[in-house]
N, C-alpha and C positions, 0 to 999 in steps of 0.2 A: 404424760400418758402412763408410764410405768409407776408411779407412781400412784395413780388413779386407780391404777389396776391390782398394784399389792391392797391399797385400802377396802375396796371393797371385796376383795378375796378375803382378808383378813377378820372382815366385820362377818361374812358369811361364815368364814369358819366359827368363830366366837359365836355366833348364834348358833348353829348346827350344835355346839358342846353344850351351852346352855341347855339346848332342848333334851342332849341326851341325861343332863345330871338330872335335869326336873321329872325324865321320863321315869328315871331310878327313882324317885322320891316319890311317884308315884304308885310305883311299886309296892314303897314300902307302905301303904296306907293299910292299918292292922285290922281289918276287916273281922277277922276267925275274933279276934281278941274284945273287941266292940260289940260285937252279937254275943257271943258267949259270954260277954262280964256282964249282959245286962241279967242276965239271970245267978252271976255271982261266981261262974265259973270261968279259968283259965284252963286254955283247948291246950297251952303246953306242958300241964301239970295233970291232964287227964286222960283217959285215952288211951290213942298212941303219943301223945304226945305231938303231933303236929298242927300247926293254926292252920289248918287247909279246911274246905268247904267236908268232905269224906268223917274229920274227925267232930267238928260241931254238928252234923247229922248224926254222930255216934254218941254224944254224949249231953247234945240238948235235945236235939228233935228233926224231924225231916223239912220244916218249913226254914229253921235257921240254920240246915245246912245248903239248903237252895238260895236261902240271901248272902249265903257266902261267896259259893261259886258265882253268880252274878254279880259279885258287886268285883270278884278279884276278876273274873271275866272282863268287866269294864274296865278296870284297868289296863288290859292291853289293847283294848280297843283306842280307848285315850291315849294312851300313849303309840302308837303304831298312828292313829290318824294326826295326832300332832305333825309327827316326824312326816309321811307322807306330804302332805297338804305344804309345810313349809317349804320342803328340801326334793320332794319326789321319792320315789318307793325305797331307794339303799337307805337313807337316811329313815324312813320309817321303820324299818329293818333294823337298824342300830337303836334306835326306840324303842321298837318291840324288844330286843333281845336285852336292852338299859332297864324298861320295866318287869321284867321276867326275873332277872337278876335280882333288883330289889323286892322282889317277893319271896323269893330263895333266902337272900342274904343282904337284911334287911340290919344297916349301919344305926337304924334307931333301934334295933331290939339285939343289939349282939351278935349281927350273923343267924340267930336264929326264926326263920323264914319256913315257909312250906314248899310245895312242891313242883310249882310253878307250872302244874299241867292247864286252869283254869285261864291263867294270865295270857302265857302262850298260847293258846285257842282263842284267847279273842282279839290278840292280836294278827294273827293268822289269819283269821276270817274279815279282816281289813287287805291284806296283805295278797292274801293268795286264796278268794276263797272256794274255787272251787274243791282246792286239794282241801283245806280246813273244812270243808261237809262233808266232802269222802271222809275225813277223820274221825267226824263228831257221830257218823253212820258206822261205822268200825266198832271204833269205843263201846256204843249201845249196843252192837251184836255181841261184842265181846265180853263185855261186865255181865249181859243179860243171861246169856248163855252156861258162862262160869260164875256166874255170880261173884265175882273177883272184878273190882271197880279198879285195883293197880295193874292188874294185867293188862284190861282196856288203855289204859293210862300207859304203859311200856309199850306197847303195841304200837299206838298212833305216836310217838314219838318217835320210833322208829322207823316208822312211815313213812313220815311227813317230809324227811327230804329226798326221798326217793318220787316222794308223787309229785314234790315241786320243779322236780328234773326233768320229770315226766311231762309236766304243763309248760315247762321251756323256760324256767327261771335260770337266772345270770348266775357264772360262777359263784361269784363274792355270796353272792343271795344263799346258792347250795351250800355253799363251806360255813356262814355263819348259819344258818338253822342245821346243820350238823351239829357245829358245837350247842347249838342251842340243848337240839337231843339228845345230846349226851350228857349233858346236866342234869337235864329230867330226869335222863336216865340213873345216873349216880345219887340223885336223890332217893332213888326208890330202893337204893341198894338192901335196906333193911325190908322191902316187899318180897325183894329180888329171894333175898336167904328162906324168908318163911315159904314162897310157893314152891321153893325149892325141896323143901321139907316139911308140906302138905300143912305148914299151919298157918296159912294165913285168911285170915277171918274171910266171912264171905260178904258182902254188900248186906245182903239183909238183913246180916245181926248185926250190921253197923248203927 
């Protein structure tokens, strides 16, 4: 019996890690870099310098900045409903935040990744989603308002485990989308210095 029981505890772990490295690898899928090469540019050579949906709206156009965000969007939808559906929502959770990651710090490009605000929202919005439309409702008032797309983006990351406390999600759940937002968060650090000192660009001259 005990033995029965380490094996397939064993085989569920080992599956459970599989899904999270495949979840990271899916992260890494170079989206900003795909749409942008097809007209010959690279989004981390232009710009600001970031492969995130924000800078290929800046320096191709507003139609392949919206196929960005949706397609790095899908990725934590993919990945957050892998993990769900196999393992139940922690293990989604470990998914989303495995995908997130690989979009930040992307082992096929160097560590250099973007920002990880797209991926985490559509993993969110599998996960939790009433609190991830309060967010994605935030965001629009917030960019819209200030015309500042990173403020939105610092905003609802900072949010998001506060409202998911709010809707009654599990410790482990709060503490890991903390750390989540605060990655987000430290990615923007470079947003962070310019609003700080009124130059950072606004959404619509992006």
């Amino acid at each position: 019996f005990h033995l029965v029981f380490f094996r397939k505890n064993a085989k569920t772990m080992y599956m459970s890690l599989l899904l999270v490295v495949v979840s990271y690898f899916i992260g890494t899928f170079p989206s900003a870099h795909l749409v942008a090469g097809r007209v010959g540019l690279d989004p981390t050579k232009r710009g600001s310098g970031n492969p995130g949906a924000a800078n290929v709206y800046r320096i191709v156009g507003q139609w392949s900045g919206i196929a960005v965000f949706f397609a790095d969007f899908l990725k934590g939808v993919l990945a957050a409903s892998i993990g769900y559906a196999a393992g139940g929502k922690y293990l989604g959770v470990i998914c989303w935040g495995a995908a997130t990651l690989g979009h930040v710090a992307p082992l096929t490009r160097r560590l250099r990744g973007g920002k990880g605000v797209a991926t985490a929202g559509g993993g969110a919005i599998v996960l939790f989603p009433i609190a991830a439309a309060i967010c994605f409702g935030i965001f629009f008032v917030v960019a819209k308002t200030t015309r500042k797309a990173s403020l939105g983006s610092i905003t609802i990351a900072s949010l998001l485990p506060l409202l998911i406390f709010a809707f009654g999600a599990s410790t482990r759940e709060i503490l890991f989308t903390v750390g989540l937002s605060v990655l987000i968060i430290l990615r923007h650090y470079q947003n962070i210095q310019r609003l700080l000192s009124g130059t950072e660009s606004s959404f619509k001259s992006e």
